[in-house]
N, C-alpha and C positions, 0 to 999 in steps of 0.2 A: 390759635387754631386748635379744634380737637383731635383727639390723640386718630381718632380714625380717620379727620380727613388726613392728617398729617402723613399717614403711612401711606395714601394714595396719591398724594402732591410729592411724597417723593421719590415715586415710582414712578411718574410719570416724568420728574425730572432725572430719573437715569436712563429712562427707554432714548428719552429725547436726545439725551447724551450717548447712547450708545451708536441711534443710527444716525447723526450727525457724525461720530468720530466714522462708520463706515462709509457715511459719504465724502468725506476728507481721504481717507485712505483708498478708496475703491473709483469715487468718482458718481456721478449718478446712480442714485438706487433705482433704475428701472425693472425690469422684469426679473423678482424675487422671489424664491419659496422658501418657505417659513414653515419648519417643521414642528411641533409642539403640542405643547396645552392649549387648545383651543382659546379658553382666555388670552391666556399671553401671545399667542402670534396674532390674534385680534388689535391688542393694543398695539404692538410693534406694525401693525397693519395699518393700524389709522394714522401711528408716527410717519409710514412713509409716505401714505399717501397725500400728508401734508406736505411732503417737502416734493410734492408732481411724481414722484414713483409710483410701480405698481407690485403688488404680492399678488403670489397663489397660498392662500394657510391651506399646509396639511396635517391631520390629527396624526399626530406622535405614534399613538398605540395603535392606532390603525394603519402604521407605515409600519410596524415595526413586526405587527401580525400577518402584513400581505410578505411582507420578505422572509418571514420565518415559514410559511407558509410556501414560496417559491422554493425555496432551498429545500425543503423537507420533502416535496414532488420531485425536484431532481437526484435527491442526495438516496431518498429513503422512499419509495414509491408505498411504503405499507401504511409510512408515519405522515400521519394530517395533525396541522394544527387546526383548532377548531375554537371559535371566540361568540 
């Protein structure tokens, strides 16, 4: 196998392991959000929704700019984040 597929076979066999070990511990992965890199809660998006779960993917930076954003309205009415 070449060296590039190899590093995406086994990525895909730790996503697969990862939300299998959450569906052993948690139970059904039904309604999930998935905060991240868009790639990656993509792929963990498609792990689940093999196994009949469902995700909402949210972007990371964009979760991370609306709460900093919340905070600095209530905290600091002068201080705006701006992206």
């Amino acid at each position: 196998m070449p060296a590039a597929d190899a590093v995406g076979f086994l990525s895909g066999l730790l996503i697969g392991a990862d939300v299998a070990a959450a569906a052993d511990w948690h139970g059904p992965l039904d309604k999930l959000t998935l905060i991240g890199a868009p790639a990656l809660t993509g792929l963990y998006g498609a792990a689940i929704a093999h196994t009949g779960g469902q995700s909402l993917e949210v972007d990371g930076d964009s979760a991370v700019l609306a709460g900093l954003t919340a905070l600095s309205g209530q905290k600091n009415s002068d201080v705006h984040v701006l992206a």
